[in-house]
N, C-alpha and C positions, 0 to 999 in steps of 0.2 A: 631260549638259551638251552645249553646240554642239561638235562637232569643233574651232572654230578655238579655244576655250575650253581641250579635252586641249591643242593641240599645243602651249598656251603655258605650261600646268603641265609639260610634258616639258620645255622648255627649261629652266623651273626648276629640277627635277630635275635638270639637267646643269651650274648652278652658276651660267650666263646673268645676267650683271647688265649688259650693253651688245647693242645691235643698230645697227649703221649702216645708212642706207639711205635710200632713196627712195620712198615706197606707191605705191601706184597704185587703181586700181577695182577691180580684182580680189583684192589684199590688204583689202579694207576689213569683213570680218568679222575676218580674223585681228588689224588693224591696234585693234579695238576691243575685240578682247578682249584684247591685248597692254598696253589704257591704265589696264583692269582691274588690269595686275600692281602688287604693291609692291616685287617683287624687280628686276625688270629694266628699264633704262631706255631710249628710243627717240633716236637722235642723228639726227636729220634732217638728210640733207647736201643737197649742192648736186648731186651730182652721183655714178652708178651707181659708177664706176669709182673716184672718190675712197672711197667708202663701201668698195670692196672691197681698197683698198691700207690703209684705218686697220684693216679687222679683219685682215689680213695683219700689220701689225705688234704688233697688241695681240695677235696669238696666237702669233707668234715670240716674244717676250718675255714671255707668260708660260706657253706651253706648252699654256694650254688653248684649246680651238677659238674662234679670231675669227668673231662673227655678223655678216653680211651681209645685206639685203634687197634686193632689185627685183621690180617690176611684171612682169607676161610683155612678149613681145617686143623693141622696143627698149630696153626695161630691161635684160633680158639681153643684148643686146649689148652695150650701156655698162657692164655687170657684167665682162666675161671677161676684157678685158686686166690686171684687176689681181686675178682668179684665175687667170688663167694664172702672172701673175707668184710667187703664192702658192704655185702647186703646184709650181713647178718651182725655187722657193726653198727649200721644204721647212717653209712654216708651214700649222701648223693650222685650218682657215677652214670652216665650215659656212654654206653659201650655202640663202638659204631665196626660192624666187622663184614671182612669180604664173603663175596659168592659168586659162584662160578656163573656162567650162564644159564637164564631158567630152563633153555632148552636142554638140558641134560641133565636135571635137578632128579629126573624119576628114574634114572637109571644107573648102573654099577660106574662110577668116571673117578677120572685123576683127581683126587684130595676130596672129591664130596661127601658131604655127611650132612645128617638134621639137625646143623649145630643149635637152631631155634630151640628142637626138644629137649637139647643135651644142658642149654643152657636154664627153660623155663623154671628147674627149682631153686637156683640160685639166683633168680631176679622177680623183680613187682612185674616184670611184663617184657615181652621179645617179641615182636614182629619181623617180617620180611616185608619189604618194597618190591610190591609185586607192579606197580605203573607209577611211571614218573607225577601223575595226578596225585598221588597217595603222598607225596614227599613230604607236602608241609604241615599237613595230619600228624602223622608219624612222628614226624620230628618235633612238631611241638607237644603231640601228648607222651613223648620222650620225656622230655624236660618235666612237663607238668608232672608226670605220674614219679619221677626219682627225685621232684625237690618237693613231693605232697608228704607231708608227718604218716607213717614212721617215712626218712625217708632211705633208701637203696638201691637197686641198681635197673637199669632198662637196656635193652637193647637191641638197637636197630640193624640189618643187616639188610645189606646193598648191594644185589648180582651185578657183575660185571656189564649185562648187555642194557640192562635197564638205565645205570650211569651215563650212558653213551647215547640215549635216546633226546628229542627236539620237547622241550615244554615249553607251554608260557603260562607264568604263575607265578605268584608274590606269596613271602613266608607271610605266615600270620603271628602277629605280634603280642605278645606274652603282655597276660593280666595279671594284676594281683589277687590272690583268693584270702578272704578270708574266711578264718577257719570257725566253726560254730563254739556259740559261750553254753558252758557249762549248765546244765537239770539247776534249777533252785532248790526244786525238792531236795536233790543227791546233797548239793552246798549245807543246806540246812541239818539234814541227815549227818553228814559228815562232823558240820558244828558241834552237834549235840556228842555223839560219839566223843571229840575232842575233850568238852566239858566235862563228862561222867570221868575222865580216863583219870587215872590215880600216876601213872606213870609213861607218861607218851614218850614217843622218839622218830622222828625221820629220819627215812632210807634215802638216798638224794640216790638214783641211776642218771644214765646215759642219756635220756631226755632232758636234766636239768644244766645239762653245759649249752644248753643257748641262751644266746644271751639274755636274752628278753625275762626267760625263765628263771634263770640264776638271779636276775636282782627283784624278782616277784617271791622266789624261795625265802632271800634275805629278809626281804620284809616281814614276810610270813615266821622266820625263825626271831627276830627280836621281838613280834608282837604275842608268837605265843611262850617265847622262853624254855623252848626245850632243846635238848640234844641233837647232832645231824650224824649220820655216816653216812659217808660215800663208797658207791661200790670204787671198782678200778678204775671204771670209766667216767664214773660221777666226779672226779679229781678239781678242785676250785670250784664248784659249785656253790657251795661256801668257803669262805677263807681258813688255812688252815687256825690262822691268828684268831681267828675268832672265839669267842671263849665258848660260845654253840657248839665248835666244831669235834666231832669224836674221833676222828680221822676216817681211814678205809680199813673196810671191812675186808674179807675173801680170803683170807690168809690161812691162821689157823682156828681152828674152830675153838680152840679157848684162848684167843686172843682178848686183851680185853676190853673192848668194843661187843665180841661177841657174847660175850657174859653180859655184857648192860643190855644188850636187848632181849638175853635171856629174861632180864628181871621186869618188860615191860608190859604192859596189858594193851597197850596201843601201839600198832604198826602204821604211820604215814608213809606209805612207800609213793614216790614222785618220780613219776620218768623213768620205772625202774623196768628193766626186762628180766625174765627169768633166766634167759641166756648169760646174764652177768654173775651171778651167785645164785645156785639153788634156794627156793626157800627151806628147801631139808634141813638146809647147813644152819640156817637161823630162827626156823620156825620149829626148836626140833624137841621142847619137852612134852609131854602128853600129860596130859589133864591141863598145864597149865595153856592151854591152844591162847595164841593172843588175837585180840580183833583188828583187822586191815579194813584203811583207806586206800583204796587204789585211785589215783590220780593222775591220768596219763592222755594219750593222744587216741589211745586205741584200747578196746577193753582188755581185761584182764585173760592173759593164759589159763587155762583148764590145770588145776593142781593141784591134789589133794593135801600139799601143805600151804596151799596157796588160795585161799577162797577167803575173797574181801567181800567185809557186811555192806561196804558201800563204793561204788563206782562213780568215780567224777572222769567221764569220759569229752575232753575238750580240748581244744586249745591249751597248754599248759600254763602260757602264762598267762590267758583270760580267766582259766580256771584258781589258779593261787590269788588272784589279784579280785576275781569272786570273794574268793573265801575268804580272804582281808578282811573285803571291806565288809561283809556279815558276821565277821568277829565284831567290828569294831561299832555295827549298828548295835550289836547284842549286849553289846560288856561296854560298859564305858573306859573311856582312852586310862584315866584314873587309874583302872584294874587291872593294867597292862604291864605287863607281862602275865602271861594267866599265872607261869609257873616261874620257880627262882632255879636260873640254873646256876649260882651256886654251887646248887646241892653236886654239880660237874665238876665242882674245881679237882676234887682230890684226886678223879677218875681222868680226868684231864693230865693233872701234873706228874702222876705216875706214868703215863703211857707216853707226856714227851721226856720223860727222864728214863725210859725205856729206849727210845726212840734218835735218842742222842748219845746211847751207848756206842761207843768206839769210835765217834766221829773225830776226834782229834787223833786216835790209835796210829802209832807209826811205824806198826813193824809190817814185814815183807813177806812174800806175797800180801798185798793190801786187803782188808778186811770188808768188805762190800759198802757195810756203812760209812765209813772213810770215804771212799770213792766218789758216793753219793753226798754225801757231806762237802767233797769238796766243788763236785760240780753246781751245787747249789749257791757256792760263793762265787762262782766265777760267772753263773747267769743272772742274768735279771729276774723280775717275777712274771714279764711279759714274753719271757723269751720262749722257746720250746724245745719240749725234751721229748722224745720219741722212743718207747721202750719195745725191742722186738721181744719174742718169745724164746723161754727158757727159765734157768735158777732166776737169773736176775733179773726179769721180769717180775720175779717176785718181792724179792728184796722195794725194784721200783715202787711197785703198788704198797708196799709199807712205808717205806721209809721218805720217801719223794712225795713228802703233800703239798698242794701250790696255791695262794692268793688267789689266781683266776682263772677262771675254765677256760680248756680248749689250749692248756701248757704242757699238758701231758699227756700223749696219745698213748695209749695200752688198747693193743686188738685185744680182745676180753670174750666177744663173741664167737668167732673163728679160728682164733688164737693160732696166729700163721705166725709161722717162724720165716724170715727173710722178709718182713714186712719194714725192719724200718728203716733199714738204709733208702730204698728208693722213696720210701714216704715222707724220709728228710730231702728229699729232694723235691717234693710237691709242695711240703711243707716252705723250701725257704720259697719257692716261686711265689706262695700264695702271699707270704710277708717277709719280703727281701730284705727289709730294714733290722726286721730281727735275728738273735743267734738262735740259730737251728742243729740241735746236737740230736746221734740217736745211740742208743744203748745197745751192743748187742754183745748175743754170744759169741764164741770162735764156729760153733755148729753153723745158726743162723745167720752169722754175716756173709761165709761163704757162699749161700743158697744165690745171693743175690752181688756178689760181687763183681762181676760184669760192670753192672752201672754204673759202676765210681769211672768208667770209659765217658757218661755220658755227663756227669756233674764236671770232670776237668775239662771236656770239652766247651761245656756251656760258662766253665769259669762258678760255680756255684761253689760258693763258700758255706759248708756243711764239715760238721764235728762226726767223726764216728768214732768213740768209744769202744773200744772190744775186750772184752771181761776172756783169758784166757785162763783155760782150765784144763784142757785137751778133754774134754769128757763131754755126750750130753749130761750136763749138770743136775736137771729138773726131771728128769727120767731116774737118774740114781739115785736123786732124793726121796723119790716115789718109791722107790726100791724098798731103798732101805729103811720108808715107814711101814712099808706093808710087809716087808720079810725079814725084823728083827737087823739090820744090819747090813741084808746081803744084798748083791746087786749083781747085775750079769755084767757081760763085757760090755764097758761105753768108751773105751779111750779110743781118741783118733791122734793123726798126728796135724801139727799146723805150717804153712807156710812161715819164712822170714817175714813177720808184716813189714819191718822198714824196705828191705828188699822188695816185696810186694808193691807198697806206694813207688819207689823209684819206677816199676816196672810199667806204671801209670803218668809218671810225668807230675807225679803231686809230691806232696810232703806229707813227712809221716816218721813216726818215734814207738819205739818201745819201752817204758818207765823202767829203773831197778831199781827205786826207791818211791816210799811215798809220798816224799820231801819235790820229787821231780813229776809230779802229775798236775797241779795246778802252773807252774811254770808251762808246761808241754801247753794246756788247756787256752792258756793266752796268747802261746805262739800260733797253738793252730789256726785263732780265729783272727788271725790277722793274713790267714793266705788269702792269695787270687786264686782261688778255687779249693777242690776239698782238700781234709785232714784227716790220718787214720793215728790212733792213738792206741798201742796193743797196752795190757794192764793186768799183769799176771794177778789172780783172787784168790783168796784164802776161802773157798769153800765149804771148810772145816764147820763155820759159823752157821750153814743150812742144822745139820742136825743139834746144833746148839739150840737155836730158836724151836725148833719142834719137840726140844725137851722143856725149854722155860713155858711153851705157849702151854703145855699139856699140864702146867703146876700155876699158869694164870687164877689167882683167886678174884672174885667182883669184886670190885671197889668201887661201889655208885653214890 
């Protein structure tokens, strides 16, 4: 068969039923044997970078590796910022991108470049297919190496002349790995640490929204009875309902969450990356240094506010599910809960009576909480909400806590703006049964508005949300914490959105009340295809919060 014929029976081999992307000349043997398939289908987007933020979230949510396409050259540079964002998020993304012929690879020609090196620091691994024998190698230690814990991005890349060559060759068929159980010693170590601790608390990261993990964490938090917070990413990991739960951390550093971990001696940090919240931000009195459990898939980052007395480096949820059951060999069932969290209720009950400030508020421009308050009635707890970057990504990561993980995407790692309009479109692909809404600014939506070309085309019924404020919002809140006030120029101007969706063939509203956003909210999600929803914000309330957080006293 033709080479680009293997490479797309290897894909099927790996489970492959979406590819996002953009062809070019150079994809166009692989591009026509991919029309051949009946397994996998081809999403034609608008644009490199959107194609790379839907297969970032269609393989966050479901684990297995998100496909991505571009052309060589400028494709690939329209590809990276939303595998950058992927890799350094922790989804799984198999990027598949053109090249010209090898015969001109060593010399000055039309669009070549070494997209391999440009790409190798924002991925686990980049090869070229230098002989159609290499094909089913490649492609399977593609998959393998971008869905192995941590997991993030690969990518393969496919000369033009190589496609077009004669092989004969069968993909090789995908194993299950499993992953290694947890040091007994470290378990034990750990235990003991837990025992001594006068004050513990778990950090739940970006590792514990799998599944597996999140209901091994659960067990672990009612058997030992203490406190959880979650970074942005860590979101459902624990339920917010849960009387464990402390909400999310990352906000303001005298939020208060941040204050109860001030006061602990014991850090369980689970799943957690550095890249989600400094430990500066939480590790940060001197003399009082607290002692860390580090429990994750990979050891610990190098950081001077960050050195755990003990490493549980495994499986995470062979490792929690360790340490269970060595609690429960150690302590009898009897003694269980080690600790009473109680002692959480009142640090609990202040921070959702905090928390549920202005939610019912109904004056104009709408108050961020409001918003999120009412989006919260209009979804389910299974549904997803998608927050791109900006103010109200922040707001999101406070105020938006959810039942179960993998309901709330916040890029955290990368922190890319334009990420979630197209990532609601990975998003509803990957579970079409549920509502798929994404959050975004007037800055950040624009980045990536093109695409709403490709969700009306496909008929994708997706929410976009857009918080108008003509300003970047979270730049001038930065401003004006670091310079008493001031801020430099941020206002821009914005299109008509309702005029805009017309201009798409969708439907689409602009609120001028707050009484008119959950009505809008149930109309959108009854289109045949998408919804823009513009939402003028009261802003005002950024420097509110950053003066209450800065007068948070503990309450533990």
């Amino acid at each position: 068969m033709k080479a680009s014929d293997l490479f797309v029976k290897c894909l099927e081999e790996e489970g492959v039923t979406r590819i996002f992307g953009v062809p070019g000349e150079e994809n166009a043997d692989f591009m026509i044997s991919l029309k051949q398939s009946k397994k996998i289908e081809f999403i034609l987007c608008r644009h490199e970078q959107a194609a790379a933020f839907m297969a970032d979230a269609y393989g966050r949510l479901t684990g297995k590796a998100g496909v991505c396409l571009s052309t060589l050259g400028p494709g690939v540079t329209n590809l990276m910022t939303g595998l950058a964002d992927a890799n350094m998020d922790r989804s799984p993304v198999v990027a598949i991108i053109g090249q010209g012929s090898t015969n001109r690879l060593h010399k000055e020609s039309h669009q070549i470049m070494d997209s391999i090196s440009m790409v190798h620091p924002i991925s686990k691994w980049a090869q070229t297919i230098l002989s159609p024998k290499n094909i089913t190698e490649v492609v399977r230690k593609a998959f393998k190496v971008a869905e192995t814990e941590k997991p993030g991005v690969t990518v393969v890349e496919f000369p033009e002349d190589i496609a077009k060559e004669e092989i004969k060759d069968t993909p090789i068929k995908p194993t299950l790995i499993r992953r290694p159980a947890a040091d007994n010693r470290a378990i034990e170590m750990a235990l003991n640490l837990i025992l001594d601790a006068k004050n513990p608390i778990i950090l739940a990261g970006n590792g514990t929204i799998r599944k597996r993990a999140s209901n091994r964490l659960r067990v672990l938090v009612e058997n030992l009875g203490i406190g959880v917070i979650n970074t942005f990413m860590g979101k459902g990991s624990v339920s917010f309902k849960d009387k464990h739960s402390l909400f999310t951390i990352g906000l303001g550093s005298g939020d208060y969450n941040n204050l109860a971990i001030d006061e602990s001696d014991l850090v369980i940090a689970v799943g957690y990356d550095l890249v989600e919240y400094s430990p500066s931000a939480w590790n940060r009195i001197e003399g009082r240094e607290k002692k860390i459990i580090h429990i994750d898939y990979t050891p610990a980052e190098v950081d001077r506010d960050y050195l755990p007395n003990v490493e549980i480096i495994a499986d995470l949820a062979g490792a929690l599910y360790q340490l269970n059951l060595a609690l429960i060999n150690k302590v009898s069932r009897s003694q269980l809960p080690l600790f009473n969290i109680d002692s959480r209720k009142k640090l609990r009950s202040k921070m959702l009576n905090h928390l549920d400030k202005n939610n019912e508020d109904n004056s104009f421009p709408m108050k961020p909480q409001r918003v999120l308050a009412d989006i919260k009635k209009v979804l389910g707890e299974d549904d997803i909400i998608l927050s791109d970057v900006g103010a109200h990504k922040m707001w999101v990561a406070r105020e938006y806590n959810c039942v179960n993980p993998n309901t709330c995407l916040i890029s955290n790692g990368f922190c890319t703006m334009g990420f979630a309009l197209p990532g609601s479109i990975g998003a509803k692909m990957a579970f079409p049964d549920k509502k798929v809404l994404s959050v975004n600014g007037d800055a950040g939506f624009l980045m990536n508005v093109q695409d709403l070309e490709t969700a009306v085309r496909k008929k994708i019924n997706i929410v976009a949300v857009v918080w108008l404020d003509g300003e970047y919002g979270l730049i001038k809140w930065k401003q004006q914490v670091q310079f008493k006030g001031e801020h430099s120029d941020l206002k821009f101007d914005n299109p008509n959105f309702l005029e805009l969706a017309k201009s798409f063939g969708m439907w689409g509203k602009q609120v001028h009340s707050a009484d008119q956003f959950i009505p809008a909210l149930n109309e959108a999600f009854k289109q045949n295809g998408p919804a823009i929803i513009g939402v003028p914000v009261d802003y005002g309330e950024n420097m509110k919060l950053t003066k209450h957080l800065g007068k948070v006293s503990a309450t533990i």
